[in-house]
Every structure is written in structure tokens, then in C-alpha cells.
Backbone as JSON Lines, residues from 0, in Angstrom:
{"i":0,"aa":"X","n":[-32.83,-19.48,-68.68],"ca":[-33.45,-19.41,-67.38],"c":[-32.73,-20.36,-66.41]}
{"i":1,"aa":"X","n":[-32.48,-21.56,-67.18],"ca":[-31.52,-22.93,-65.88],"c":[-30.28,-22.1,-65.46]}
{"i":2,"aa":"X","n":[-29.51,-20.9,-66.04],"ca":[-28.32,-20.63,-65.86],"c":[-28.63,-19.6,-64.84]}
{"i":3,"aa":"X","n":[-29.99,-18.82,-64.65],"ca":[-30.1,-17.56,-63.72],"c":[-30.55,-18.7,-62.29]}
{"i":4,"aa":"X","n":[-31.49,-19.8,-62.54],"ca":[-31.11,-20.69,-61.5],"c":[-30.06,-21.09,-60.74]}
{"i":5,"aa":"X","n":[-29.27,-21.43,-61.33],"ca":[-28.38,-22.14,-61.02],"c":[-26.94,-20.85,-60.53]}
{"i":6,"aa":"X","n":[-27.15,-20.09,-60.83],"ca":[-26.32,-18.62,-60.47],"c":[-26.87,-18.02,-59.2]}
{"i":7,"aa":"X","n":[-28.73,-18.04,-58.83],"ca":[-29.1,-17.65,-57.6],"c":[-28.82,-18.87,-56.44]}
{"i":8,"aa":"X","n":[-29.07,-20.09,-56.97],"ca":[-28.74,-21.09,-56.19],"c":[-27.22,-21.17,-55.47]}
{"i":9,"aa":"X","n":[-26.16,-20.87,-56.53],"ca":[-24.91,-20.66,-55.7],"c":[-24.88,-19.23,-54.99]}
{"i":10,"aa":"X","n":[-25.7,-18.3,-55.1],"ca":[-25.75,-17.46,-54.05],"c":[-26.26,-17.76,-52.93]}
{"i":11,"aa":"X","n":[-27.29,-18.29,-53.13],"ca":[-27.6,-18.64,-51.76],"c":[-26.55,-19.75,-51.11]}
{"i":12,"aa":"X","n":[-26.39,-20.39,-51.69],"ca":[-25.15,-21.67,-50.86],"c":[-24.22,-20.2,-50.43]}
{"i":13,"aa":"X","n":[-23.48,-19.51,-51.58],"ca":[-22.84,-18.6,-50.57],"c":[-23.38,-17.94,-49.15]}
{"i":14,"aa":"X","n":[-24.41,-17.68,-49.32],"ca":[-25.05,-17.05,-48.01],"c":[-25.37,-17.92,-46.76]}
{"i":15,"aa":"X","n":[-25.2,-19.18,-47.18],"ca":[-24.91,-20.61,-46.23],"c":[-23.63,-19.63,-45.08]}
{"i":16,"aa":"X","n":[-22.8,-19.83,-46.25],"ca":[-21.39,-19.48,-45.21],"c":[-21.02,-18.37,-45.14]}
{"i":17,"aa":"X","n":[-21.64,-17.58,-44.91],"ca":[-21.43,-16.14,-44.42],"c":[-21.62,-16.27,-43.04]}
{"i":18,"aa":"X","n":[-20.93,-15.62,-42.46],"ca":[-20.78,-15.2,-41.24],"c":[-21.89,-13.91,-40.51]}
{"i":19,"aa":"X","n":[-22.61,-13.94,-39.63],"ca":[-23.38,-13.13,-38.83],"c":[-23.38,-13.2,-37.97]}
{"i":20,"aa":"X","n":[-23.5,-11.58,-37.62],"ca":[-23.09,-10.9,-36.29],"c":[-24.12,-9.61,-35.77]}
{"i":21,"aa":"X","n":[-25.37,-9.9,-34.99],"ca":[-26.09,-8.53,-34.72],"c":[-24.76,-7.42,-33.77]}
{"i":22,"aa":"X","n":[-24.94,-6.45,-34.59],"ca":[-24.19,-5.55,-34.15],"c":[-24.83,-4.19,-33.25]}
{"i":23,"aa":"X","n":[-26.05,-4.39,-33.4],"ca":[-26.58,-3.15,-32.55],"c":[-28.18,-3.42,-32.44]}
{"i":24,"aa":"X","n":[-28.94,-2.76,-31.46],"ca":[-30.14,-2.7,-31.73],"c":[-30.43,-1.34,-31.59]}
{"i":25,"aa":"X","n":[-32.18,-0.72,-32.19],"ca":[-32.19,0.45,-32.87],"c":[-33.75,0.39,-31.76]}
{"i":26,"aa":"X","n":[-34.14,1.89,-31.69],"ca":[-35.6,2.16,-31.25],"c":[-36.45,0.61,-30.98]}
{"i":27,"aa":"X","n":[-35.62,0.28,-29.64],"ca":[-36.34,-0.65,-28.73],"c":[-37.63,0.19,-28.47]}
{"i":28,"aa":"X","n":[-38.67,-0.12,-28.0],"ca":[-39.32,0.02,-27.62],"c":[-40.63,-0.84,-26.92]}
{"i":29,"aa":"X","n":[-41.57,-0.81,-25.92],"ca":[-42.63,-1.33,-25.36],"c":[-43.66,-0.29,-24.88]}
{"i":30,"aa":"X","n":[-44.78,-1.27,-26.14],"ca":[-46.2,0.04,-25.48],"c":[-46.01,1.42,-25.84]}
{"i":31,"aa":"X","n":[-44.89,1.46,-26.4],"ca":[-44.62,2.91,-27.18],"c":[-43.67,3.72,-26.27]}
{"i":32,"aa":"X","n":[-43.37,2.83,-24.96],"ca":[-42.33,3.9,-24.55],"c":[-40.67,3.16,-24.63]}
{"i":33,"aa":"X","n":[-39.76,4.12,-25.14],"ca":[-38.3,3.61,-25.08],"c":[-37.63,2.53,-24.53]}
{"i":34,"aa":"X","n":[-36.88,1.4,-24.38],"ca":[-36.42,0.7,-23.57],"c":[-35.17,1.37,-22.56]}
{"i":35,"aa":"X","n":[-34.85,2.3,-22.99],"ca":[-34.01,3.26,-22.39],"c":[-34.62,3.77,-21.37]}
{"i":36,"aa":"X","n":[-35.26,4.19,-21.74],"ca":[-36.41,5.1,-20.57],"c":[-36.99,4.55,-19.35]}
{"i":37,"aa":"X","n":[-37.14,3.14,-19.73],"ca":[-37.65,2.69,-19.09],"c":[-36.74,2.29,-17.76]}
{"i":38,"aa":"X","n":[-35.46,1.92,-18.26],"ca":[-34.88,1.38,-17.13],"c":[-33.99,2.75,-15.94]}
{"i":39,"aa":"X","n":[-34.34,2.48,-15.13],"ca":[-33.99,3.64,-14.24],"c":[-33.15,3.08,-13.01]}
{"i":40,"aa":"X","n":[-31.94,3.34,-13.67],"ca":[-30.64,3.0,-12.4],"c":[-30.41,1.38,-12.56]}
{"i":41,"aa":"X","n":[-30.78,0.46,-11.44],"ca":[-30.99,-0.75,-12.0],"c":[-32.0,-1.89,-11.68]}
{"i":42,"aa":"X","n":[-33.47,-0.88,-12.13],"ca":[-34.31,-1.2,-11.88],"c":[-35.2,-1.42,-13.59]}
{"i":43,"aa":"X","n":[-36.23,-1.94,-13.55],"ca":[-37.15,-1.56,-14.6],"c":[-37.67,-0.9,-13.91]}
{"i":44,"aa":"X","n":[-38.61,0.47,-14.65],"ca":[-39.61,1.4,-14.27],"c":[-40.77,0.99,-15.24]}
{"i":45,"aa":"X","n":[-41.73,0.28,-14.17],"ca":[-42.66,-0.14,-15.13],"c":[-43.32,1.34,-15.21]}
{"i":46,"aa":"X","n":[-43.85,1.6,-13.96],"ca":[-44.5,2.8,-14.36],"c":[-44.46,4.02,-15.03]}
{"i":47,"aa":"X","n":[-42.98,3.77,-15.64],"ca":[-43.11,4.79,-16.71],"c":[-43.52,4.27,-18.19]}
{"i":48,"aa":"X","n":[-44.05,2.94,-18.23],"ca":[-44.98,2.71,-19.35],"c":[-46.41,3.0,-19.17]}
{"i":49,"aa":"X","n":[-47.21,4.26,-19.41],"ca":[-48.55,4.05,-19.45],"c":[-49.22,3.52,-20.42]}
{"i":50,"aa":"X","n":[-48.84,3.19,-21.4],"ca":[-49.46,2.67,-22.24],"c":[-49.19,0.79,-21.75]}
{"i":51,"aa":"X","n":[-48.77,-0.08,-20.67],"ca":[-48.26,-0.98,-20.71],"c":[-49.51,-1.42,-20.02]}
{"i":52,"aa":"X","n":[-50.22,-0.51,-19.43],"ca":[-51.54,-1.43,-18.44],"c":[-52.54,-1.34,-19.12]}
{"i":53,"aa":"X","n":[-52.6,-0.53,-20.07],"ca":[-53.7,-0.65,-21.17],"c":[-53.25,-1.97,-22.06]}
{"i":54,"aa":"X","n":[-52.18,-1.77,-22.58],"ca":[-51.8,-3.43,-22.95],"c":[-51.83,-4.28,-22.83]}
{"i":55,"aa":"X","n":[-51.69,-4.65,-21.39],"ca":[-51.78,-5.88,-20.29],"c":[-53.79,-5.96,-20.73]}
{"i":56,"aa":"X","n":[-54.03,-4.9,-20.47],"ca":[-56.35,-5.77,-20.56],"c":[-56.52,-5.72,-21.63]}
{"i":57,"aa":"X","n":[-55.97,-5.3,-22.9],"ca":[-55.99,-5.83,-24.23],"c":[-55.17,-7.13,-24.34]}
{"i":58,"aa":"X","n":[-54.42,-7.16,-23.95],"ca":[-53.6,-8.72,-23.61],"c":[-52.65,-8.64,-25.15]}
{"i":59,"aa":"X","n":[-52.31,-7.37,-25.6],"ca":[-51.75,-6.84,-26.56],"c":[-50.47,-5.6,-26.09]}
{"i":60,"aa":"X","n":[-49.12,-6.33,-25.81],"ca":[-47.8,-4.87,-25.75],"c":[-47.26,-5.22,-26.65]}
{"i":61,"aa":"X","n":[-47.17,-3.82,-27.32],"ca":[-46.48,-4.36,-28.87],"c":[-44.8,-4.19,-28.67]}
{"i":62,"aa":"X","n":[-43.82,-4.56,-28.53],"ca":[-42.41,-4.63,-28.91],"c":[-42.18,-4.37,-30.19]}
{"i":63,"aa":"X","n":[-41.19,-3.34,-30.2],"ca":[-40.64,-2.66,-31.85],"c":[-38.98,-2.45,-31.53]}
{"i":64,"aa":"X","n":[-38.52,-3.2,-32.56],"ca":[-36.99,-2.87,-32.89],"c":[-36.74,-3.05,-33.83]}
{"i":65,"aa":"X","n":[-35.05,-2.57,-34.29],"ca":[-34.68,-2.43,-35.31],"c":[-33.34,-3.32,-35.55]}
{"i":66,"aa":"X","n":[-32.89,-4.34,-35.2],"ca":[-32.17,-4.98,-35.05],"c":[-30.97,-4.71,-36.09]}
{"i":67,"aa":"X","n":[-29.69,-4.34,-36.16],"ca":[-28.93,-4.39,-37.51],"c":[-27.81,-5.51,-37.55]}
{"i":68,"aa":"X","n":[-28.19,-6.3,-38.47],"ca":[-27.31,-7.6,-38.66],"c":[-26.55,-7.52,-39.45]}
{"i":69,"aa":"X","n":[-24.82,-7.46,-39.48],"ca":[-24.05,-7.99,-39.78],"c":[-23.89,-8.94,-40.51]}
{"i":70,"aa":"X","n":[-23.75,-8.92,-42.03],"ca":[-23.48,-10.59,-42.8],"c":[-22.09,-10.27,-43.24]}
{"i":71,"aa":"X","n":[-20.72,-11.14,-43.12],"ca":[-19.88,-11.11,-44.05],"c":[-19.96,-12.28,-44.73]}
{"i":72,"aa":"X","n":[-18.97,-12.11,-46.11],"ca":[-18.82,-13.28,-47.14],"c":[-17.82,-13.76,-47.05]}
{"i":73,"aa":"X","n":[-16.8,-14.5,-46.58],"ca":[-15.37,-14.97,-46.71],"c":[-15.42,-15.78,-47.77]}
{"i":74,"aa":"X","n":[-16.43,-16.18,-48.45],"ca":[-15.71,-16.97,-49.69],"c":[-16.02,-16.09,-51.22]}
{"i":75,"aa":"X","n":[-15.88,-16.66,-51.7],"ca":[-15.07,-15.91,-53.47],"c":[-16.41,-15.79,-54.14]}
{"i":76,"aa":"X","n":[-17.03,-15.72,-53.46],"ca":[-18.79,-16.05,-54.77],"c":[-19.74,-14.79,-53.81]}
{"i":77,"aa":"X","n":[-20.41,-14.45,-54.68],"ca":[-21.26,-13.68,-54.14],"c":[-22.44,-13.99,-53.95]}
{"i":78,"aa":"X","n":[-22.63,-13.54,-52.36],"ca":[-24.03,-14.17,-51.73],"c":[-25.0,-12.96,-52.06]}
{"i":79,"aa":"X","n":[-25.96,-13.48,-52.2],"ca":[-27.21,-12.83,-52.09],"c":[-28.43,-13.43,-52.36]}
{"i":80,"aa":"X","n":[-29.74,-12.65,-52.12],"ca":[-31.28,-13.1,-51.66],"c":[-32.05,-11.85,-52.36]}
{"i":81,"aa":"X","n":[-33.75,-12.74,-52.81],"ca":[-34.02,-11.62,-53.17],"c":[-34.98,-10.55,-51.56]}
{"i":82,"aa":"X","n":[-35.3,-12.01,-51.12],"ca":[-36.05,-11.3,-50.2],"c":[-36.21,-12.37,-49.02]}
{"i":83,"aa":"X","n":[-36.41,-12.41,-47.99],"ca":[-36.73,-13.42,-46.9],"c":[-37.83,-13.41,-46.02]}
{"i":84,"aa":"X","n":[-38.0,-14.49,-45.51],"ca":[-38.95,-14.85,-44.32],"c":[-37.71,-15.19,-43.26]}
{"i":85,"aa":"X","n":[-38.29,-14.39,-42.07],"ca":[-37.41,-14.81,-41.1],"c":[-38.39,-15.52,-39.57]}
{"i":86,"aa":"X","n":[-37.69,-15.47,-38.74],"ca":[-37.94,-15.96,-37.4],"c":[-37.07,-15.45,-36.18]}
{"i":87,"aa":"X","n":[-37.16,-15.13,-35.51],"ca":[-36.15,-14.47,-34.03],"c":[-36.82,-14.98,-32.87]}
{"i":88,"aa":"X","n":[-35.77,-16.31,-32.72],"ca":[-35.8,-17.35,-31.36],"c":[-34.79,-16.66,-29.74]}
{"i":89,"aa":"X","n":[-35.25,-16.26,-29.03],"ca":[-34.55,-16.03,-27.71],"c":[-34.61,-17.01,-26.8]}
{"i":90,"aa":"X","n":[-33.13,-17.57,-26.74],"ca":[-33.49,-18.96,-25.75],"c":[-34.13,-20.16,-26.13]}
{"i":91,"aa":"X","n":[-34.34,-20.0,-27.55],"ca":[-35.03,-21.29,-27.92],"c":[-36.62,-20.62,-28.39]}
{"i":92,"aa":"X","n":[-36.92,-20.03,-27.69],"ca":[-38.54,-19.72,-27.88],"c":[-38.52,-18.58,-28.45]}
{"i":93,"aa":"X","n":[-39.44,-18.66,-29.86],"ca":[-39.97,-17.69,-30.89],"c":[-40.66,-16.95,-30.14]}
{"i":94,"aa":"X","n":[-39.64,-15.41,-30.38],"ca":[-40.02,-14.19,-30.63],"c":[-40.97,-13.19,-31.1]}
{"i":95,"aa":"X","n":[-40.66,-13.32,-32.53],"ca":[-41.13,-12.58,-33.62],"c":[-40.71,-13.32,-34.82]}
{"i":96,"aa":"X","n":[-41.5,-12.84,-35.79],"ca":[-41.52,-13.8,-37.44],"c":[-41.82,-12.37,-38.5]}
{"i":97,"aa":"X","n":[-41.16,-12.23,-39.3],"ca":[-41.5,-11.65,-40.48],"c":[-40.95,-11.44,-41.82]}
{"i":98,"aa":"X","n":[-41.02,-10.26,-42.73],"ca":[-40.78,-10.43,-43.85],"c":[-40.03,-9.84,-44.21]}
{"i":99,"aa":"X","n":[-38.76,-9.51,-45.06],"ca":[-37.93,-8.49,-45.54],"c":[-37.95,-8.39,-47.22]}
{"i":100,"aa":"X","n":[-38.58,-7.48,-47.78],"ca":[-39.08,-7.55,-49.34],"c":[-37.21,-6.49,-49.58]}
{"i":101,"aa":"X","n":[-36.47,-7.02,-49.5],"ca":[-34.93,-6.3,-50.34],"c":[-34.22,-7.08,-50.66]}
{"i":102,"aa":"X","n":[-33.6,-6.82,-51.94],"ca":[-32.36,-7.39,-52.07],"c":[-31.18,-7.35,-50.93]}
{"i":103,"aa":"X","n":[-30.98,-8.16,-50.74],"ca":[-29.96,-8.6,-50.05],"c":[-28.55,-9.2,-50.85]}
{"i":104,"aa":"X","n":[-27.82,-8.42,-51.21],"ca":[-26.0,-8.91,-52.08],"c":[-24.7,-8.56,-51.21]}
{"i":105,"aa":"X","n":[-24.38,-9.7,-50.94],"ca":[-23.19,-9.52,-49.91],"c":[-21.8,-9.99,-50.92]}
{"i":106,"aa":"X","n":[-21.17,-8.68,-51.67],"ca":[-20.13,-9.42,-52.53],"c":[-19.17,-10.26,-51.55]}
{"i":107,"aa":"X","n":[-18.37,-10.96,-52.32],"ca":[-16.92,-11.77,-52.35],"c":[-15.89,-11.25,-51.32]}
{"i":108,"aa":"X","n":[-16.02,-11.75,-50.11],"ca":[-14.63,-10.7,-49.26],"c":[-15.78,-9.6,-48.54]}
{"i":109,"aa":"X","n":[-16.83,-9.38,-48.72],"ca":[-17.17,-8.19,-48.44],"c":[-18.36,-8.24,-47.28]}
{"i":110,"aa":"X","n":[-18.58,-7.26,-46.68],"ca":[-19.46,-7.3,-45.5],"c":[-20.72,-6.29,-45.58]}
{"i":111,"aa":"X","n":[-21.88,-6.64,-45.4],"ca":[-23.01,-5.43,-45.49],"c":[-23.93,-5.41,-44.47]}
{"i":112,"aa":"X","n":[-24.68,-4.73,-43.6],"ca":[-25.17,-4.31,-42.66],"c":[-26.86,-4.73,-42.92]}
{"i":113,"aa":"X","n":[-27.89,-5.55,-42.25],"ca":[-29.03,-5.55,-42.95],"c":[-29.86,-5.09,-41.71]}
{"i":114,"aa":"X","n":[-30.58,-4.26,-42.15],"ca":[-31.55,-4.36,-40.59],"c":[-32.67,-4.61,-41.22]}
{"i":115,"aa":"X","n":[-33.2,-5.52,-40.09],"ca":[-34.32,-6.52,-39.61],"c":[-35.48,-5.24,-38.76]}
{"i":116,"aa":"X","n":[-36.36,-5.2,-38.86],"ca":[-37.37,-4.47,-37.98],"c":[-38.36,-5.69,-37.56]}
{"i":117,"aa":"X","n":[-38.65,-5.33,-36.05],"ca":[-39.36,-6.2,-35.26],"c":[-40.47,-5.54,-34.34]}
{"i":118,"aa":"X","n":[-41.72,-5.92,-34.93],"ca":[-43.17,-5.76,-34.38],"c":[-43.62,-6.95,-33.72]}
{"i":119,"aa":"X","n":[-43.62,-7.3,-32.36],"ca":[-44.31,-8.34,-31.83],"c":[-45.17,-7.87,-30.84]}
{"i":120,"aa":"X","n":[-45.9,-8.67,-30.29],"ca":[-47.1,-8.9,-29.19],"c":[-46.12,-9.5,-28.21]}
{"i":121,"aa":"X","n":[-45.25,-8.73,-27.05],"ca":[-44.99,-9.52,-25.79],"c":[-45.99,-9.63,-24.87]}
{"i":122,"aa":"X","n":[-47.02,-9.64,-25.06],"ca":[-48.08,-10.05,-23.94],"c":[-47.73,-11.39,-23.24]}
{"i":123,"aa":"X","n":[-47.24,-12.25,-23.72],"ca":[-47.1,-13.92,-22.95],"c":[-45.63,-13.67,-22.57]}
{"i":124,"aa":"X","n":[-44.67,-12.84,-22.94],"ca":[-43.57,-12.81,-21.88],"c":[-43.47,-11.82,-20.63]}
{"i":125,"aa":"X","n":[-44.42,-11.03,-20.59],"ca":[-44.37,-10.07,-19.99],"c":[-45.62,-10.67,-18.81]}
{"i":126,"aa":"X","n":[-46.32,-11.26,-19.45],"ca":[-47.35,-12.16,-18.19],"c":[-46.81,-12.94,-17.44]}
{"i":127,"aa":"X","n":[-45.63,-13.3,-18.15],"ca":[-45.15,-14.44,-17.18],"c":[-44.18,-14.26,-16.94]}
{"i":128,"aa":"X","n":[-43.83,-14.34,-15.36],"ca":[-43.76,-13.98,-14.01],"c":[-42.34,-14.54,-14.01]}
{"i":129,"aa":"X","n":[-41.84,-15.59,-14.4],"ca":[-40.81,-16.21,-14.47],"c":[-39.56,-15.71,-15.87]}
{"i":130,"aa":"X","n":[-40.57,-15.42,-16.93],"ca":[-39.71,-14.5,-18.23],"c":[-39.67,-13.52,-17.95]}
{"i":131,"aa":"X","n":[-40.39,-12.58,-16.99],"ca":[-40.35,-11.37,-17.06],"c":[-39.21,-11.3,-15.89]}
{"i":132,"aa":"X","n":[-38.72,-12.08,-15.1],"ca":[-37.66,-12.01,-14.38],"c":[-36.65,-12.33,-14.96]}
{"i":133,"aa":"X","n":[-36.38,-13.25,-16.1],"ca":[-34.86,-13.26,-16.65],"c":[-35.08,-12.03,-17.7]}
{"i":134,"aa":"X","n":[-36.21,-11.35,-18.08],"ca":[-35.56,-10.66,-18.98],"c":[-35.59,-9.32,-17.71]}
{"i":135,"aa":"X","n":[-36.14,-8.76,-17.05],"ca":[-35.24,-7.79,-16.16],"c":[-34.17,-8.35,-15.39]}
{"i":136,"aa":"X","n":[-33.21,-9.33,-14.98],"ca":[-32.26,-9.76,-15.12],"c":[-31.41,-9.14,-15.97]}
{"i":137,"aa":"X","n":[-31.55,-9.75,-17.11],"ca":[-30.54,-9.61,-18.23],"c":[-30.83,-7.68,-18.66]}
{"i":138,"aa":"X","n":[-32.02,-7.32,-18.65],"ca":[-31.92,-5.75,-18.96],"c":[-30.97,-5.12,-18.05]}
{"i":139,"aa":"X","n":[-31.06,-5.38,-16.56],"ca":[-29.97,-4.98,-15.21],"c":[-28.89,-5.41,-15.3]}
{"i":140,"aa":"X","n":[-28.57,-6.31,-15.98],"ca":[-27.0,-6.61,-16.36],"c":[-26.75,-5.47,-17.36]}
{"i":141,"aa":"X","n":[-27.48,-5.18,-18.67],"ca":[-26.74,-4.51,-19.63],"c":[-26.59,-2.72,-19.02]}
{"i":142,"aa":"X","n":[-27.4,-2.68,-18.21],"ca":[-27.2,-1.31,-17.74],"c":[-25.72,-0.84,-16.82]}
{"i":143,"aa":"X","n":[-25.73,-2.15,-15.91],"ca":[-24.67,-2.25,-15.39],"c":[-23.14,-2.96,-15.44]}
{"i":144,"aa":"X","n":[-22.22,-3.23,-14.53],"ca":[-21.04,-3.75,-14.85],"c":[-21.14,-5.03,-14.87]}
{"i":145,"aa":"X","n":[-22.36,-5.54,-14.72],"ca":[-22.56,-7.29,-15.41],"c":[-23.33,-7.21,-16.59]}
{"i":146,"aa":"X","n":[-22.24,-8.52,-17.0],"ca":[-23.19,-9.11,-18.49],"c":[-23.72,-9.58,-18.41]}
{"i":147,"aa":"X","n":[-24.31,-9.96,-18.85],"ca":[-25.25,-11.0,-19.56],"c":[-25.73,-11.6,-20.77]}
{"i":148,"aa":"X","n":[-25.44,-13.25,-21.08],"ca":[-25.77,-13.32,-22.4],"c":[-26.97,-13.94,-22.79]}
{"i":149,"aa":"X","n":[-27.3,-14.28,-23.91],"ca":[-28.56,-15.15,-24.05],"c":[-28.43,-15.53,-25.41]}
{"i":150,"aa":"X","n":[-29.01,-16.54,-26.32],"ca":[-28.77,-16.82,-27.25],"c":[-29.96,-16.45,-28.31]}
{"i":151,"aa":"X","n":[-29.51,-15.49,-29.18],"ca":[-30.58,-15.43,-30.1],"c":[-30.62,-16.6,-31.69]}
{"i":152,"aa":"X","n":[-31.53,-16.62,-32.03],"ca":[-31.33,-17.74,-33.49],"c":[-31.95,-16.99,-34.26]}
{"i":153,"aa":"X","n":[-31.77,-16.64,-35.38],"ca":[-32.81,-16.33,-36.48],"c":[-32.38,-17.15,-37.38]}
{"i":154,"aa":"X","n":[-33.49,-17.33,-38.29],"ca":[-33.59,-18.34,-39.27],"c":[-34.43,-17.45,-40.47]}
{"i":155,"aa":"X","n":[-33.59,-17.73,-41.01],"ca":[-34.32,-17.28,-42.55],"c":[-34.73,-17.95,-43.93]}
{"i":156,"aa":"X","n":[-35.56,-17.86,-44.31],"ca":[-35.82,-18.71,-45.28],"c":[-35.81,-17.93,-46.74]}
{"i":157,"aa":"X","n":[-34.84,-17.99,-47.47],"ca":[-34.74,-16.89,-48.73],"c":[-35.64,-17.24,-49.64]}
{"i":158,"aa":"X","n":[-35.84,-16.35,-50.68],"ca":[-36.66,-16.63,-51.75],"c":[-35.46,-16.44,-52.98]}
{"i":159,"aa":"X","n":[-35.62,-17.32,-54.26],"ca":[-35.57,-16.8,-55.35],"c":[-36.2,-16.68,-56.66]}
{"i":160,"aa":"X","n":[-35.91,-15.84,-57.98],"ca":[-36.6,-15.13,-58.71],"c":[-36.45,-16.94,-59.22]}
{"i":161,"aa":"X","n":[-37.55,-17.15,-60.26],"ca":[-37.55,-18.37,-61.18],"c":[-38.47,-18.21,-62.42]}
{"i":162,"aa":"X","n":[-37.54,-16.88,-63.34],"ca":[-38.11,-16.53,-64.33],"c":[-39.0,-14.95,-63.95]}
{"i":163,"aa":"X","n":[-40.25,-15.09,-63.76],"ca":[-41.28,-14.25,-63.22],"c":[-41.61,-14.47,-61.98]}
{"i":164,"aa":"X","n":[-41.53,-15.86,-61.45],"ca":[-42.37,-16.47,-59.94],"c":[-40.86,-16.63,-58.95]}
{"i":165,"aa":"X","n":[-41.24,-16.18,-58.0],"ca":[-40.5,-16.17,-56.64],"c":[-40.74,-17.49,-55.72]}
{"i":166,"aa":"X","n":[-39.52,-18.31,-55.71],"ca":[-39.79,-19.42,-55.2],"c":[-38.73,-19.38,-53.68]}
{"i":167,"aa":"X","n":[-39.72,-20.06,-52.79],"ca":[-38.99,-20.15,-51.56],"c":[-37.97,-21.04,-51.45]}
{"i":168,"aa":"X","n":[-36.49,-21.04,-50.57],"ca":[-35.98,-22.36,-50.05],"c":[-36.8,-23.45,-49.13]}
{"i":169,"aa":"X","n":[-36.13,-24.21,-50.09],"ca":[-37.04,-25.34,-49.1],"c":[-37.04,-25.72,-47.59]}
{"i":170,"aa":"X","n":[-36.39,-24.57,-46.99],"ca":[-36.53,-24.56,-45.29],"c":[-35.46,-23.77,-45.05]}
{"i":171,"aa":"X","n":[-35.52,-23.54,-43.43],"ca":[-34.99,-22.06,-43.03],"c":[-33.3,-22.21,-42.98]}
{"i":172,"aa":"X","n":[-31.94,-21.3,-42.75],"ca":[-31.1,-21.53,-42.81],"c":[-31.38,-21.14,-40.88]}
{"i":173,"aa":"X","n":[-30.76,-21.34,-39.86],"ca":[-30.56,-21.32,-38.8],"c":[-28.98,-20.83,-38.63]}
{"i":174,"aa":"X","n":[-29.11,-19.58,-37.96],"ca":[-28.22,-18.53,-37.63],"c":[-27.91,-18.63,-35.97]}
{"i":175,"aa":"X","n":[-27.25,-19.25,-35.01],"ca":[-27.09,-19.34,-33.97],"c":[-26.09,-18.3,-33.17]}
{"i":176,"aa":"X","n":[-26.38,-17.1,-32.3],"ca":[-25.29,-16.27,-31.6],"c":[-26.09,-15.81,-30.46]}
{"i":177,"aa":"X","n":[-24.75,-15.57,-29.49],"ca":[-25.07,-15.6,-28.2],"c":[-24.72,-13.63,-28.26]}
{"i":178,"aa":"X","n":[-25.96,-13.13,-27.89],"ca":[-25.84,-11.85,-27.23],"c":[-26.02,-10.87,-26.05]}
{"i":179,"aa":"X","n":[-24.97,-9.78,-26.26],"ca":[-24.78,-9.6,-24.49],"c":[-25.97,-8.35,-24.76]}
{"i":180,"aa":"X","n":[-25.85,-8.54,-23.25],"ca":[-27.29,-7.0,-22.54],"c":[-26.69,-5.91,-22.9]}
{"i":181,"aa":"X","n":[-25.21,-5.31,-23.1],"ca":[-24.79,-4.34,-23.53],"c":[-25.51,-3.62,-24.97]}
{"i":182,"aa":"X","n":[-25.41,-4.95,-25.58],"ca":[-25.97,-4.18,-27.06],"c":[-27.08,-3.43,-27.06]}
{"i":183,"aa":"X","n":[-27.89,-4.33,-26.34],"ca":[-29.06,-3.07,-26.11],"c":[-29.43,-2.15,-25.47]}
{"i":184,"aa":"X","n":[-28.57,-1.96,-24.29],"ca":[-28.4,-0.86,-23.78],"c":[-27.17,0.33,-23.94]}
């Protein structure tokens, strides 16, 4: 059993130094309607969310994406996880938090694609008056011939097997990259 320890433990140190890169985002959505849809020319169209003012007096808009992250391995050992707890910081301030129950094995040299799915409550960015202007900002950049970047963080906290019982790392690894408005639009 010390040797299947000590074999997941250098995976995870491998997964220390892997490299990540979100490469796309998948079925944005708010309140159930498209993020695509929504933006019209280079405007937001709120009013093509009806479901967004019912949201607003529940004080509940749910945000859904599919984020697909990029891990490579440049070193000689193979990384992998059995499963994680994550976190998705924009700008510093938490996002969304959740769970990914998969193996995750990123061989030696090699690169694998993970997507992340994201269910949050933007009710407190979308109330406020000041976030809801940098993020239509930055949505009107990605539509158009300006960028815009912003820094996302996720942090993950892996688990491994220890015998029968699944034990957590003892705190999150912190993933720091700056992404443009293009990707999501």
C-alpha cells in the first residue's frame, strides 16, 4: 500500500508542473438563454433573456459552462488525479466551486483536454452595477476588434486513493492565466 502512495504522490507532484491552458468555452449560458444570443452587435441584449427578470426577484441567474482545460506534462513521470475539488476565481473573486468525480492521467510528454462544467448563481455580479459593466465591457471586446483580458485562477485540490479511502491534498494547487474575450465568443 506505502508503494501505491508514494506512486500517486509523485503523480500529483507531476501535476504540480504541468502546464494549463483553457482553450475554449462550451454552452455559455444565463437564465437559460445562450451567451451568444445574447449579445447583439456590440451591445448586451438583456431583453432577450426572459428568464433573467424572473431571476433577478428570485435573486437566483444560474450561469452554465463548459470550460475545456488544457493540461500538458513536460516532465518524464506521469501526472494524474483521481478526482478534484476545484474553485474558478475571475479577477481575484470566486466564481464558482465544484467537483470533478474522473480520473484525470496526463502521460509523460503528453497533453489531455479536461472539461470542467460550471453551474453558478450570478445574482451578485449581475446586481452590481459596477461588475456588470466590466463584464459587458469585456463581452464587447470579444465580439469585436478589441480584446480584452482578465485573469482567471482555478485551484484544485486533488484527491487520492489510500487503500479503500480517498484522501484529499492538503490544500489547493493555484493555476494562474490571463484570458481573452475572444474565447468566449
Amino acid at each position: 500500500m506505502g508503494c501505491g502512495v508514494n506512486k500517486q504522490a509523485q503523480q500529483i507532484k507531476a501535476l504540480e508542473n504541468c502546464k494549463y491552458r483553457i482553450v475554449s468555452a462550451q454552452n455559455l449560458s444565463v437564465a437559460g438563454a445562450n451567451v451568444k444570443n445574447i449579445m447583439s452587435g456590440q451591445d448586451i441584449n438583456l431583453a432577450s433573456l426572459p428568464g433573467l427578470a424572473f431571476g433577478l426577484l428570485r435573486k437566483d441567474v444560474p450561469f452554465r459552462a463548459t470550460i475545456n482545460m488544457e493540461v500538458s506534462n513536460p516532465s518524464g513521470s506521469l501526472a494524474a488525479i483521481n478526482e478534484f475539488e476545484y474553485k474558478v476565481l475571475i479577477n481575484k473573486q470566486e466564481l464558482a466551486a465544484g467537483f470533478v468525480n474522473q480520473l484525470v492521467s496526463v502521460p509523460a510528454g503528453g497533453s489531455v483536454v479536461v472539461p470542467v462544467d460550471l453551474n453558478v448563481n450570478v445574482y451578485q455580479f449581475i446586481s452590481n452595477a459596477k461588475v456588470m459593466s466590466e463584464i459587458s465591457d469585456f463581452l464587447r471586446a470579444g465580439s469585436g476588434a478589441n480584446e480584452k483580458k482578465g485573469l482567471v485562477t482555478l485551484k484544485i485540490r486533488p484527491s487520492i486513493m489510500v487503500g479503500n479511502t480517498l484522501v484529499k491534498y492538503p490544500g489547493f494547487i493555484s493555476i494562474d492565466k490571463e484570458v481573452s474575450s475572444k474565447i468566449l465568443l
